[in-house]
N, C-alpha and C positions, 0 to 999 in steps of 0.2 A: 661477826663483827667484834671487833677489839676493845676492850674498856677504855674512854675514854682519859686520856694521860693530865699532864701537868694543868692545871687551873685552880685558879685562887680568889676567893673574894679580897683577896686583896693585891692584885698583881697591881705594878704600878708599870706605866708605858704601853708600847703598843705588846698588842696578843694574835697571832693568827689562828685560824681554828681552821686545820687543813685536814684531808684523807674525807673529804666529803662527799657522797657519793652523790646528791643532789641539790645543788642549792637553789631556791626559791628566789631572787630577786622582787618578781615583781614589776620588773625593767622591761616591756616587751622589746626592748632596740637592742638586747641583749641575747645574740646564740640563736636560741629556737624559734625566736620573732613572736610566740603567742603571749599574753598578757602575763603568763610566771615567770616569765624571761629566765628559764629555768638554765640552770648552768651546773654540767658532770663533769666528776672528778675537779672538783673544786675548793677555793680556799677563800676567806674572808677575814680582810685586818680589819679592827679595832682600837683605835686609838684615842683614850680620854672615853666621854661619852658617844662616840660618832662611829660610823661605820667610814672606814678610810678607802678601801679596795675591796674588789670582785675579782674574781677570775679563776683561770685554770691553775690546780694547786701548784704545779712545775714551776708558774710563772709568778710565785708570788714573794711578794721582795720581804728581805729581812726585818726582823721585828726582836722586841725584847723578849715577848714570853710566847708560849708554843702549845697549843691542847691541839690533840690527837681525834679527829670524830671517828675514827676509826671504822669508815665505811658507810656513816649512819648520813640520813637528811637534814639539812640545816633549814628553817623558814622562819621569815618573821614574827616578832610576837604578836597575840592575835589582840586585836583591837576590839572589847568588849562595848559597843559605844549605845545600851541600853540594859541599865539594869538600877532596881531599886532594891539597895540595902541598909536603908536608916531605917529599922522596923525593929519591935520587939514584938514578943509571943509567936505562938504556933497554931496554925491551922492545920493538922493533921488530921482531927477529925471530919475537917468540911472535905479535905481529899480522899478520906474512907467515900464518906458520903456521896460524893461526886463518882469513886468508882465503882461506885455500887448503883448509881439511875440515876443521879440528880443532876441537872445542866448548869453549867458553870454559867453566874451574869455578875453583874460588876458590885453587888452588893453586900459583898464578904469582904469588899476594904476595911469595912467597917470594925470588923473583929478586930484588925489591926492597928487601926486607928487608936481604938479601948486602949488594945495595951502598949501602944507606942506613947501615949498621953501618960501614962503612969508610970512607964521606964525612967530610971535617972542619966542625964548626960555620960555617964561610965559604963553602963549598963550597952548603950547604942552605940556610941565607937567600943566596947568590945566586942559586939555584932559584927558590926562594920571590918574590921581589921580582921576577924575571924574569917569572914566570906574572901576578903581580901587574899590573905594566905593561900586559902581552899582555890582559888580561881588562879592567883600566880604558880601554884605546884601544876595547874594543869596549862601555862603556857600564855597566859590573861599578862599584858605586861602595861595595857592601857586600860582604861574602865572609864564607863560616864556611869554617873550614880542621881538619883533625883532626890528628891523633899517627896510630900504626899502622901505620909502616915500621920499627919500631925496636923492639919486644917486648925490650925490656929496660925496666930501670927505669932506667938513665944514657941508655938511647937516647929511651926517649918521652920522658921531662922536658927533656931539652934541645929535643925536638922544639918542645913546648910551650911553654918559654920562649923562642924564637925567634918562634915565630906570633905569642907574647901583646906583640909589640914592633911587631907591623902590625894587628893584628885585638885588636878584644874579643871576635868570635864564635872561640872556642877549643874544642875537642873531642878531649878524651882518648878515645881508643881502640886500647887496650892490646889490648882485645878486638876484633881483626882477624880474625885467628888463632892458634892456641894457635903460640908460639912452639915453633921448628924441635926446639930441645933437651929441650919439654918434650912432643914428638908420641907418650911412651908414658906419658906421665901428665896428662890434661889438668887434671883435678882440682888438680895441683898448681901448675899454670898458672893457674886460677881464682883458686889462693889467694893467688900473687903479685899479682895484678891487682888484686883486692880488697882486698890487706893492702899490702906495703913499695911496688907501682908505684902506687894510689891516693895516696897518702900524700905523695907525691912530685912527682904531679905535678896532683893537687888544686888550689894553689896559682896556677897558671898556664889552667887551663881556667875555663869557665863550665858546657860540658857533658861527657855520659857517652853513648859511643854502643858500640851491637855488632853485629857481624854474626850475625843469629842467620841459621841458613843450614844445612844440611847439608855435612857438608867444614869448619863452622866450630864455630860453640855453637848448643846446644840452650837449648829453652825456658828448662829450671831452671837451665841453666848463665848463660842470658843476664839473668835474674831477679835471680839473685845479684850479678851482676855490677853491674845498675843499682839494685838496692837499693841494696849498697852505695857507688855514688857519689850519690847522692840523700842518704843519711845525711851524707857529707861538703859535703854541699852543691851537689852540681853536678845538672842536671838531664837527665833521658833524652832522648836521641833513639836513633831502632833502622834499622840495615839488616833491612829486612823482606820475606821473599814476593820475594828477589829471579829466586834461579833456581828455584822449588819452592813448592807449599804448604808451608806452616808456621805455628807459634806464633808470631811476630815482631808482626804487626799487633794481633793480641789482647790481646796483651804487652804494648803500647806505650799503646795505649788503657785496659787495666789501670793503670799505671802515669802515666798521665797527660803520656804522652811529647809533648813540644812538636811532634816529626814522627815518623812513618813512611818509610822513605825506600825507594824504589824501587815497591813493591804493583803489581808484574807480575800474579802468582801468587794470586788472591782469589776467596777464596768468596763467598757470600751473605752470612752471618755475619759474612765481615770487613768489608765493605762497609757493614751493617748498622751495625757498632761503630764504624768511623770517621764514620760519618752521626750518629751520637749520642753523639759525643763533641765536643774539641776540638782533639783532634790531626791536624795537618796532612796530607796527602797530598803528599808532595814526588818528584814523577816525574821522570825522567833518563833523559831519550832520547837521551843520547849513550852511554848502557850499550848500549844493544839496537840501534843503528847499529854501535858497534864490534864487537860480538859476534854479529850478526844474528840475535838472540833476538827473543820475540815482545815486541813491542810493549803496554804497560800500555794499559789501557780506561779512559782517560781521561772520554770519555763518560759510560759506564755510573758513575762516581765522582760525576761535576758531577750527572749526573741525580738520584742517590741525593743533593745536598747535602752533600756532603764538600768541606772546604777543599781546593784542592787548589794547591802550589806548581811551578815548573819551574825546575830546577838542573841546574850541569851536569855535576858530579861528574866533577869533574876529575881525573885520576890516569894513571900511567903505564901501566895494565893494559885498563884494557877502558873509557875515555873518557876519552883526551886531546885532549879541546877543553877551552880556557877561554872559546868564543864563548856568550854567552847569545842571540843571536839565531840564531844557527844552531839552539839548540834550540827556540826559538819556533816556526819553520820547521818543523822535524819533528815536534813538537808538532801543527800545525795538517794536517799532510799524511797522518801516519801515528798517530795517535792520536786522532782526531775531537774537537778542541779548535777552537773560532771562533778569527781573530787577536782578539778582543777578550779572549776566554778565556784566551790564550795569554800574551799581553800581560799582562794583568790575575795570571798565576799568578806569571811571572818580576818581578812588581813588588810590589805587593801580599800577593800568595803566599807570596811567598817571608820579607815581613817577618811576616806571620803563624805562619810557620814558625819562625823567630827569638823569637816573642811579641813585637814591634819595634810601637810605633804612632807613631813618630818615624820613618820612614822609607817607604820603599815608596809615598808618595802624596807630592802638591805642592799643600799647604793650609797655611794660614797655622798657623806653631807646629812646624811639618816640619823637618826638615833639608833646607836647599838644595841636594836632591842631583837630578841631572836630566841630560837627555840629547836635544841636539838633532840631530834625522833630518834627512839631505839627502833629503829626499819631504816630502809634506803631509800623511801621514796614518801612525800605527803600523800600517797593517795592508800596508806595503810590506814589515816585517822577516820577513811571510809570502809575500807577495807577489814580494818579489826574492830571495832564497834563495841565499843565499853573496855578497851586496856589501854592500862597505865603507858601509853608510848612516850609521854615526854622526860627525857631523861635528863636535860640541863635545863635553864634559862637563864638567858644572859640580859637585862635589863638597865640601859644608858650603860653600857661598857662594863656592868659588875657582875659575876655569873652571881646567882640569887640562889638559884635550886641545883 
């Protein structure tokens, strides 16, 4: 494969990106009819920030500017639609710790909480932007990021008007866990959260998420919590079924939550309800890598018809990667996901998970956002497992990387 030729962050007009040996759409109505609507020996214009044509590269009409893929696979950027990076300090020794006997539970937010409460606003957006960078070099062209290191009402809002200055996907969650001061009255932690921190930090989110979890909130507690941000206008997503059965996925399907996030932990019934709803499945195998928990049944989800997305849930505790192809990889190795599945979850997926139909595929009317593999096919990101394959990205029309 050839180096790829002419491209500029700053080309103005349309750009074709032709000699492509497999392009990913995403279009099943497109060539091979399965859901990559995968299209060989292919070309893709670009025009402004939009994706303007698909097709065979022979067939592809004229344009101002011209990069060469020189053989390699072209797919959309991957839509990271679960990850918390407003946090300061490091938990490195609680992951020694952990890999050395100790079982991961949800009570090491806490560590982060300390030192998120003491970071200055400069301090957290150069966190933030730093992970940013780190996950766009590897192909991350969308992100949702949440609050929930700061269980106060000045620490989440600032949390959140910091994110809402990089991201539109914004996610108050106050409901982490019940803050440190209020661990003998959670009630009264509910009613912060619902009353003066919604209120507060409303304004800067889009969504409402919670850990509903043992160790954190319960059903009713987690219910109240996304009523009340759904009245204010923001919409549910749930940490569900992460370490345990529980009410979480029921909840969310109730509720009509955009995802489910993690569904380790599933019955029949939950299964069932995600299959007959429209809430996403968004699985996180970089939880249960860092924690060496059991592994979500991916499978038995796709079998059942369940959307299902891949994120990487980023965070200093129990999954600090910001690689999305790394989770592909464990995806396809340890959760009985096709690369085409895998693929298709981390792109596709993931803007389903978002409610996004502007995103996640490369069909005319899309956002020009995309990602060119040093290989010829996306099922290398399974295939080679831990290397550098992304060699461009191109995000809203501007190559980036």
């Amino acid at each position: 494969m050839s180096t790829s030729s002419t491209s500029s962050t700053s080309s103005t007009g349309s750009t074709v990106i032709t000699n492509i040996a497999t392009l990913v759409t995403n279009d099943p109505s497109l060539q091979d009819g399965t859901p990559l609507g995968l299209i060989r020996d292919a070309a893709v214009v670009i025009d402004g920030d939009r994706v303007a044509w698909t097709g065979d590269a022979s067939k592809a009409p004229a344009t101002d500017n011209r990069v060469d893929a020189g053989g390699r696979a072209v797919l959309p950027g991957f839509v990271d639609s679960h990850s918390h990076l407003l946090f300061a300090g490091d938990r490195t020794e609680e992951f020694n710790a952990r890999m050395s006997g100790r079982p991961y539970s949800a009570g090491g937010i806490r560590t982060t909480v300390a030192a998120t409460r003491g970071a200055t606003d400069a301090e957290l957006e150069a966190g933030l932007t730093r992970y940013l960078a780190e996950a766009l070099r590897q192909g991350t062209t969308t992100f949702e990021t949440k609050s929930g290191y700061g269980l106060t009402t000045a620490d989440e809002s600032r949390a959140l008007r910091i994110a809402a200055r990089h991201t539109d996907e914004v996610t108050f969650l106050g409901a982490h866990i019940v803050a440190p001061e209020h661990a003998d009255d959670p009630a009264a932690y509910v009613d912060l959260v619902t009353g003066e921190m919604l209120d507060a930090c409303a304004p800067y989110a889009r969504w409402i998420d919670v850990f509903c979890e043992r160790g954190a909130f319960d059903g009713d507690q987690a219910r109240a919590i996304l009523t009340a941000g759904k009245a204010k206008g923001l919409h549910p997503r749930v940490h569900a079924n992460q370490l345990s059965h529980g009410p979480g996925v029921r909840l969310a399907v109730e509720l009509d939550a955009a995802s489910a996030d993690h569904c380790t932990h599933l019955t029949d019934a939950d299964v069932d309800a995600l299959a007959n709803s429209r809430t996403v499945a968004t699985l996180l195998p970089g939880a249960e890598f860092s924690t060496r928990a059991a592994w979500p049944d991916a499978r038995r989800l796709l079998d059942a018809g369940v959307t299902v997305a891949l994120s990487t849930d980023c965070n200093p505790g129990s999954s600090f990667t910001s690689s999305v192809p790394f989770c592909v990889a464990l995806a396809v190795r340890d959760m009985g996901m096709t690369p085409d599945e895998a693929v298709w979850s981390a792109t596709a997926g993931g803007a389903a998970a978002l409610r996004r139909d502007d995103i996640g595929r490369l069909t005319p009317g899309a956002y020009a956002d995309l990602i060119l593999l040093d290989a010829p096919s996306h099922v290398h990101l399974a295939y080679r497992p831990g290397v550098p394959l992304v060699a461009g990205v191109w995000r809203r029309g501007v190559r980036v990387v």
